[in-house]
N, CA, C, O and CB atoms as a CASP TS submission, in Angstrom:
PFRMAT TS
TARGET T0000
AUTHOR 0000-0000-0000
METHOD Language model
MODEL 1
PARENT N/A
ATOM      1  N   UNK     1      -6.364 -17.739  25.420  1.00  0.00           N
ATOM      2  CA  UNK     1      -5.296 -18.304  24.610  1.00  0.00           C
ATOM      3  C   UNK     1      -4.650 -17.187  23.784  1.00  0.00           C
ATOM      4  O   UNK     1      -5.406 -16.315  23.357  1.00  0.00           O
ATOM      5  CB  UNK     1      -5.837 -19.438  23.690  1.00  0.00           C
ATOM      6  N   UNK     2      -3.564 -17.123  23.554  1.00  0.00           N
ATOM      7  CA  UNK     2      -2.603 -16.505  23.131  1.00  0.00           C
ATOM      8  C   UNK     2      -2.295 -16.531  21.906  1.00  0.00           C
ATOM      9  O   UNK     2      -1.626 -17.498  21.544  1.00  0.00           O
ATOM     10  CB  UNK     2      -1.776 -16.752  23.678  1.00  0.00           C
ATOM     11  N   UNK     3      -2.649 -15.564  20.948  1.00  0.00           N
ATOM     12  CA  UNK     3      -1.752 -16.223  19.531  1.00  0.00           C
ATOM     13  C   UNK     3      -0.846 -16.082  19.262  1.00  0.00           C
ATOM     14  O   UNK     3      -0.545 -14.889  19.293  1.00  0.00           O
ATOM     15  CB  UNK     3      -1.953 -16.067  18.449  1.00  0.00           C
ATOM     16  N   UNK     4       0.305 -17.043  18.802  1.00  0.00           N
ATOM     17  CA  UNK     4       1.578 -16.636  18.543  1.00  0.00           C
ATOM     18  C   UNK     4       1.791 -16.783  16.830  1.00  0.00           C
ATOM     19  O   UNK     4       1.254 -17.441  15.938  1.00  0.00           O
ATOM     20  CB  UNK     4       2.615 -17.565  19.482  1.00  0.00           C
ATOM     21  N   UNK     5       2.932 -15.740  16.923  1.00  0.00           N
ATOM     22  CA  UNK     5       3.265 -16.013  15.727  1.00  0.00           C
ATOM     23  C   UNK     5       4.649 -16.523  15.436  1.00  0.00           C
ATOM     24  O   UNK     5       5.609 -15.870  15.845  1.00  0.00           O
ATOM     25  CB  UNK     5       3.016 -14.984  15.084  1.00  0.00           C
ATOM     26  N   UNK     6       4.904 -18.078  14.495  1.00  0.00           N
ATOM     27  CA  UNK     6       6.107 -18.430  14.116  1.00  0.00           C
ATOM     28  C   UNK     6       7.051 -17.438  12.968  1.00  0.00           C
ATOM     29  O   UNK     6       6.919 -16.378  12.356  1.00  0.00           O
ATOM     30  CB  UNK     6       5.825 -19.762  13.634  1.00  0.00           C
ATOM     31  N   UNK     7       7.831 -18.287  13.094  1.00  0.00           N
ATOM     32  CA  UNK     7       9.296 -17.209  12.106  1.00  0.00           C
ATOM     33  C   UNK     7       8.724 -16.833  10.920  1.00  0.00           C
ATOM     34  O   UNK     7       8.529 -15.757  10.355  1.00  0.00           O
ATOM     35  CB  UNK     7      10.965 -18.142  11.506  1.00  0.00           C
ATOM     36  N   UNK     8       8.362 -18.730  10.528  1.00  0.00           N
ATOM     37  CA  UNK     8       7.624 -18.082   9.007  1.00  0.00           C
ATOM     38  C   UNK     8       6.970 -17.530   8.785  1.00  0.00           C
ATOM     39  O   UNK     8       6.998 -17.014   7.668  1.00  0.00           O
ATOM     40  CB  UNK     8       7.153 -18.497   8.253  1.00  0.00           C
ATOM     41  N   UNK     9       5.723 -17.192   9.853  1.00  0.00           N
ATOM     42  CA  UNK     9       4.998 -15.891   9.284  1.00  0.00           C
ATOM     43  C   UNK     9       5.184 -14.972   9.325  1.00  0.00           C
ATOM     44  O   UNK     9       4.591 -14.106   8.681  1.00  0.00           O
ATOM     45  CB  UNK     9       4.151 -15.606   9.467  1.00  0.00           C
ATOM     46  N   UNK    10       6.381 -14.748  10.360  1.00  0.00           N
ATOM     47  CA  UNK    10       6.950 -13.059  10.665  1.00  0.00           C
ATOM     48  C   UNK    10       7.369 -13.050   9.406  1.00  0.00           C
ATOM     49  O   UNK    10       6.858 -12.129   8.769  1.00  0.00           O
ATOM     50  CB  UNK    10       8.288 -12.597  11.928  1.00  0.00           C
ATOM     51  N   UNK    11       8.366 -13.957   8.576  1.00  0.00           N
ATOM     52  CA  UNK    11       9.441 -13.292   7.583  1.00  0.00           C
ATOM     53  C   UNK    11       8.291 -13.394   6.173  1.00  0.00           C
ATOM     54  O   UNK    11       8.604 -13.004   5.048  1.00  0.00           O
ATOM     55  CB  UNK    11      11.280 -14.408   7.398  1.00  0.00           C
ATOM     56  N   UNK    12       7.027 -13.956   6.498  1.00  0.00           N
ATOM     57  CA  UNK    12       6.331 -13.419   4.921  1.00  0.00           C
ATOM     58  C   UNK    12       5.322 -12.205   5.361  1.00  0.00           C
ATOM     59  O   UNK    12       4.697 -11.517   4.554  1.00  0.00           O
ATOM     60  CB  UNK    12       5.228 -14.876   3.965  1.00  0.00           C
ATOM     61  N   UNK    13       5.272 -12.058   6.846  1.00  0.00           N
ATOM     62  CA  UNK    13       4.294 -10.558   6.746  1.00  0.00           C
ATOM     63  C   UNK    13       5.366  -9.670   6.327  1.00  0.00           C
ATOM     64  O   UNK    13       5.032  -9.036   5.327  1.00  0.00           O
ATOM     65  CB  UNK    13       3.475  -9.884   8.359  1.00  0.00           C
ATOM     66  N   UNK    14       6.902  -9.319   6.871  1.00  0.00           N
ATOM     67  CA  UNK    14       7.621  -8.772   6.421  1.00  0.00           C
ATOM     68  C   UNK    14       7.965  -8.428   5.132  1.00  0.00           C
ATOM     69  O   UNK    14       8.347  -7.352   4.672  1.00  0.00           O
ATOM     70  CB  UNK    14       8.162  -9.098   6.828  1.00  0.00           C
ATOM     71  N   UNK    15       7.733  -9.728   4.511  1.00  0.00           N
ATOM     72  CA  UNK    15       8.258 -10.025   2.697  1.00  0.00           C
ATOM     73  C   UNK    15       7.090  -9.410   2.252  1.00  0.00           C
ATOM     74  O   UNK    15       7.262  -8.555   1.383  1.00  0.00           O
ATOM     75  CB  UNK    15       8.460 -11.897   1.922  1.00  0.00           C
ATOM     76  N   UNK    16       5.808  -9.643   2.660  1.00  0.00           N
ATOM     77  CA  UNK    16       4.802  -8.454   2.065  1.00  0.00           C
ATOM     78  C   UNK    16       4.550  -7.146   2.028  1.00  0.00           C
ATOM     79  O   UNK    16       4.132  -6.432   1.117  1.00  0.00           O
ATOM     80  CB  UNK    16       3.940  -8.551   2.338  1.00  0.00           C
ATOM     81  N   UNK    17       4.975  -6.828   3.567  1.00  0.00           N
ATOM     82  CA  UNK    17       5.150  -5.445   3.781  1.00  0.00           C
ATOM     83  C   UNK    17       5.873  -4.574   2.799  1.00  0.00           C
ATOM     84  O   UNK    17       5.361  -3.810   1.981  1.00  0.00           O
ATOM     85  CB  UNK    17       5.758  -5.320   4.928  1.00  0.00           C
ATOM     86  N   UNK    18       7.363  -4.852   3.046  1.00  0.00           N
ATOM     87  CA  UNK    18       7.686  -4.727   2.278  1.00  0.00           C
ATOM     88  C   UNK    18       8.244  -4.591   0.692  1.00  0.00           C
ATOM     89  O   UNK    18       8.937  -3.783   0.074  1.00  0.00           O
ATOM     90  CB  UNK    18       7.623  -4.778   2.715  1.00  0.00           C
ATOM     91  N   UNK    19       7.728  -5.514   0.473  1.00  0.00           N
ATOM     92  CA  UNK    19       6.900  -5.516  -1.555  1.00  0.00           C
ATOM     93  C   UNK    19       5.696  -4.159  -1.297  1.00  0.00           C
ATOM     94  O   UNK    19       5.931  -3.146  -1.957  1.00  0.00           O
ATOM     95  CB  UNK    19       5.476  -7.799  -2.189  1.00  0.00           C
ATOM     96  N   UNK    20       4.797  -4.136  -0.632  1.00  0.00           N
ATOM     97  CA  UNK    20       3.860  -3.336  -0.923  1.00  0.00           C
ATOM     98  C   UNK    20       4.159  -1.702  -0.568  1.00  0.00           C
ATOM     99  O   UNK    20       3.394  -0.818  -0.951  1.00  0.00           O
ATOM    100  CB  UNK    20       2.722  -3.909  -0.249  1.00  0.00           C
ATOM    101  N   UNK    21       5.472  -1.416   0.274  1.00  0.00           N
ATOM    102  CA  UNK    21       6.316  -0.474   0.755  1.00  0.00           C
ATOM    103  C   UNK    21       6.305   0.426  -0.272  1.00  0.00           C
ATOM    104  O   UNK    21       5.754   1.494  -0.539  1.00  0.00           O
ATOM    105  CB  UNK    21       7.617  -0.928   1.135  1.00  0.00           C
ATOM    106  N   UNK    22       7.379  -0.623  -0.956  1.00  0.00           N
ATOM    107  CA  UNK    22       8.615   0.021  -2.127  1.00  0.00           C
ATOM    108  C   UNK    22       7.930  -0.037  -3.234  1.00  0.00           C
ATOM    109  O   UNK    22       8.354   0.901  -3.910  1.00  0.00           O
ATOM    110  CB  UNK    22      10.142  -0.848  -2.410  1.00  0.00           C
ATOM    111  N   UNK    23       6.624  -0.921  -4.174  1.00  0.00           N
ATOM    112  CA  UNK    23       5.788  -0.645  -4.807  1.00  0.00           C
ATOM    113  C   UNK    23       4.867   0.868  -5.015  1.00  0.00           C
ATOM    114  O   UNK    23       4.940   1.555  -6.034  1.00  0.00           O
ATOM    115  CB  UNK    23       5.287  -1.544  -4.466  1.00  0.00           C
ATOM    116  N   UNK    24       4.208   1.115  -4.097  1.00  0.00           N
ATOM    117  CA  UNK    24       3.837   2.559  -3.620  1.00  0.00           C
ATOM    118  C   UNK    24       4.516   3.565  -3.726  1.00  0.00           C
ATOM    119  O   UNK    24       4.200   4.486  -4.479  1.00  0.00           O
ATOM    120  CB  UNK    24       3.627   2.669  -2.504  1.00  0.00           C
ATOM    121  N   UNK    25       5.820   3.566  -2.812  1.00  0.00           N
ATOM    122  CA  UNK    25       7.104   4.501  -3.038  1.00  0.00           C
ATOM    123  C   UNK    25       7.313   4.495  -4.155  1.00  0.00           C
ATOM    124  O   UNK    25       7.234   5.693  -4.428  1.00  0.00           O
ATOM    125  CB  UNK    25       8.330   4.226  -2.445  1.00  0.00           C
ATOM    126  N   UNK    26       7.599   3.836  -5.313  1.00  0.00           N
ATOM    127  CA  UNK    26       7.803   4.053  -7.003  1.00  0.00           C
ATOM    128  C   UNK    26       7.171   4.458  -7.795  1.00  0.00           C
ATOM    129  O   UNK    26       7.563   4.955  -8.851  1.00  0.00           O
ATOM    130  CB  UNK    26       7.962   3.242  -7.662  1.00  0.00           C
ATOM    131  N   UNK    27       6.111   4.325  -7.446  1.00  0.00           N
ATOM    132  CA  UNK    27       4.752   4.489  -8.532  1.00  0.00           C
ATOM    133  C   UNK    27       4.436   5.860  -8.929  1.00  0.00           C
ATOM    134  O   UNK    27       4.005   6.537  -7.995  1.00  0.00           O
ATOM    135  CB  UNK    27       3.322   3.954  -7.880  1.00  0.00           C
ATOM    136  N   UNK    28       4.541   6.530 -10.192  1.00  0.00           N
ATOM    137  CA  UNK    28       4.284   7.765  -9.945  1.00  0.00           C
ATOM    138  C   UNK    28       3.105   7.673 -10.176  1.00  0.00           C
ATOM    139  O   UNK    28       2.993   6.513 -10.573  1.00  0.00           O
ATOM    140  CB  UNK    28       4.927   8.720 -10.543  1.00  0.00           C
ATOM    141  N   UNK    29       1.748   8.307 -10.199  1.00  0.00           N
ATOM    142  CA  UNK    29       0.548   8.829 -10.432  1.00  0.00           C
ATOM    143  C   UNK    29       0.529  10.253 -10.756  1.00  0.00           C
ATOM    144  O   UNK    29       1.067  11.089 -10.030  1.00  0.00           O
ATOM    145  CB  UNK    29      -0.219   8.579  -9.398  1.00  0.00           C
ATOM    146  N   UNK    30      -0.132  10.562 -11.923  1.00  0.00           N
ATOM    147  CA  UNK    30      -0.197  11.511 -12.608  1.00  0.00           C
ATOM    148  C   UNK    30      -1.132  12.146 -12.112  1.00  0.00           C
ATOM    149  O   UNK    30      -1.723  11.550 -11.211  1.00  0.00           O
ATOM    150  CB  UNK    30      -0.256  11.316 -13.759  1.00  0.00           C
ATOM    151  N   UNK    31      -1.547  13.308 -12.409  1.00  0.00           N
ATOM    152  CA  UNK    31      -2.488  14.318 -11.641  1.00  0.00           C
ATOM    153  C   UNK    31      -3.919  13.816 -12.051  1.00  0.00           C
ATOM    154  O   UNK    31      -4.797  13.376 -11.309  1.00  0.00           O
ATOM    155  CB  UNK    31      -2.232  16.028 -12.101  1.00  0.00           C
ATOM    156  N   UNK    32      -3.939  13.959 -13.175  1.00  0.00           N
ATOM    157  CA  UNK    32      -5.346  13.578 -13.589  1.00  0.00           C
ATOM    158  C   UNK    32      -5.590  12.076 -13.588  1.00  0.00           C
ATOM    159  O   UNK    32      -6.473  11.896 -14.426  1.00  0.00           O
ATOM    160  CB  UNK    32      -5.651  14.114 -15.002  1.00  0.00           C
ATOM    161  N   UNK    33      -5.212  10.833 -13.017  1.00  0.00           N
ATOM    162  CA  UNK    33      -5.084   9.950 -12.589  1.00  0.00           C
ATOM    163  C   UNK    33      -5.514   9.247 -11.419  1.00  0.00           C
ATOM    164  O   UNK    33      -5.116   9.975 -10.509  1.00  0.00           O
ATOM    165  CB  UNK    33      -4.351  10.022 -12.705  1.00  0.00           C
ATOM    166  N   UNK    34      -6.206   8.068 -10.796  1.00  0.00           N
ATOM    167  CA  UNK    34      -6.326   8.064  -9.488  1.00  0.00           C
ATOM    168  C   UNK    34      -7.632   8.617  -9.041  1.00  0.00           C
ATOM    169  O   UNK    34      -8.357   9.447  -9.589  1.00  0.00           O
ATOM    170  CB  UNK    34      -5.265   8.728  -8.945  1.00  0.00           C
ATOM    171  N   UNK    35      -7.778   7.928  -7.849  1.00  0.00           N
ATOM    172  CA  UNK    35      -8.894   8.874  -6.953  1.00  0.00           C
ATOM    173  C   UNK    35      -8.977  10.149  -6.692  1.00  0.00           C
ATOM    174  O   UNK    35      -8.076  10.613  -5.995  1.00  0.00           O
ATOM    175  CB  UNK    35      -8.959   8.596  -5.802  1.00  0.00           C
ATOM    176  N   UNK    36     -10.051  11.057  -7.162  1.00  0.00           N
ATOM    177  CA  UNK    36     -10.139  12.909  -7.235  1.00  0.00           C
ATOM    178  C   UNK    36      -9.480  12.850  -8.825  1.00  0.00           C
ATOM    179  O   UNK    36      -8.521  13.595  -9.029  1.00  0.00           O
ATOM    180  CB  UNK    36      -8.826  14.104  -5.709  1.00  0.00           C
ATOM    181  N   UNK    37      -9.949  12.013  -9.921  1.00  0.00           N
ATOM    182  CA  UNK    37      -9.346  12.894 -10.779  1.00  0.00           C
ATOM    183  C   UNK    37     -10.646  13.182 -11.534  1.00  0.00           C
ATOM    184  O   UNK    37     -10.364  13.470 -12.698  1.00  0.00           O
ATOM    185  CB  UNK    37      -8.056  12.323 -11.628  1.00  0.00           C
ATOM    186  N   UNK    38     -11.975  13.213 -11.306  1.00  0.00           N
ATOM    187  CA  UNK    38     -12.862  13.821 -11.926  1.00  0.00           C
ATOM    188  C   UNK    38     -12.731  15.435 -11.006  1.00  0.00           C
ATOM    189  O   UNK    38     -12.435  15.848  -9.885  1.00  0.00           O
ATOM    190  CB  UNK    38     -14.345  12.865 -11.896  1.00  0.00           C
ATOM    191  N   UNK    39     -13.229  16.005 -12.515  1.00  0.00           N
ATOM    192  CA  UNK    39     -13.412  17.385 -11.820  1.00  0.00           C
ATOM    193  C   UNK    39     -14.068  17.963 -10.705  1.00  0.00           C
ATOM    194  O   UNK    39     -13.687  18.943 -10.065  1.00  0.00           O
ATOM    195  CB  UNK    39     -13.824  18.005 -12.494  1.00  0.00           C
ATOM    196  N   UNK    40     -15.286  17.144 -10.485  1.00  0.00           N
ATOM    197  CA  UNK    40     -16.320  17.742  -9.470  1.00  0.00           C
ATOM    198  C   UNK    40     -16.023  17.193  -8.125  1.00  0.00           C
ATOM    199  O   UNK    40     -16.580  17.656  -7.130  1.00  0.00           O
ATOM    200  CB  UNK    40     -17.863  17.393  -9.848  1.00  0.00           C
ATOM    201  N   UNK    41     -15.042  16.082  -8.048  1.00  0.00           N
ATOM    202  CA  UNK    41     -14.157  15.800  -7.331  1.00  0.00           C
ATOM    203  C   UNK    41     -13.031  16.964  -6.391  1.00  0.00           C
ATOM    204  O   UNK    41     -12.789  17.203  -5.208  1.00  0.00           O
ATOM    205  CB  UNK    41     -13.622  15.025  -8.219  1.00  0.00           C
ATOM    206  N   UNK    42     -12.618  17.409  -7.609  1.00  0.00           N
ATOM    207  CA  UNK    42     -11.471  18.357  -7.299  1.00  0.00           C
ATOM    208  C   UNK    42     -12.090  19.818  -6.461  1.00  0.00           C
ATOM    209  O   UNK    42     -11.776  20.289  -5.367  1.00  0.00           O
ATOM    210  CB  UNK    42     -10.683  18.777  -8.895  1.00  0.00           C
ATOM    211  N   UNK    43     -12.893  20.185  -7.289  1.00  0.00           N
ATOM    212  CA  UNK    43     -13.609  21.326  -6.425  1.00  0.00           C
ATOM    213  C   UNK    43     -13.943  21.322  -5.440  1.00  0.00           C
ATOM    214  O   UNK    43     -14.435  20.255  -5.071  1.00  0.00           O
ATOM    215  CB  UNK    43     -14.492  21.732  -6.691  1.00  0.00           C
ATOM    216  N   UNK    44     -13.903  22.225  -4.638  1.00  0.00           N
ATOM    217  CA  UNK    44     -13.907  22.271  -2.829  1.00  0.00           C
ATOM    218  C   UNK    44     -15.152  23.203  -2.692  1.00  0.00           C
ATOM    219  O   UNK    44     -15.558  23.532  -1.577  1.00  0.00           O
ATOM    220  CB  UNK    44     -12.258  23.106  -1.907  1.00  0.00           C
TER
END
């Protein structure tokens, strides 16, 4: 069996996608901020 997908779910995976797109794209994150911002992190 086949799954299909109707309109409405195409146009809210879309409507999510894109919210979570352009969210990301805006966001600045600061250096010391975020995942790797402990020091012992940073060191290689």
């Amino acid at each position: 069996m086949a799954w299909k997908v109707d309109l409405t779910e195409r146009k809210a995976a879309w409507s999510l996608y894109v919210e979570l797109v352009t969210r990301i794209a805006v966001q600045l994150l600061e250096v010391d901020r975020g995942k790797g911002s402990r020091s012992d992190e940073l060191s290689l």
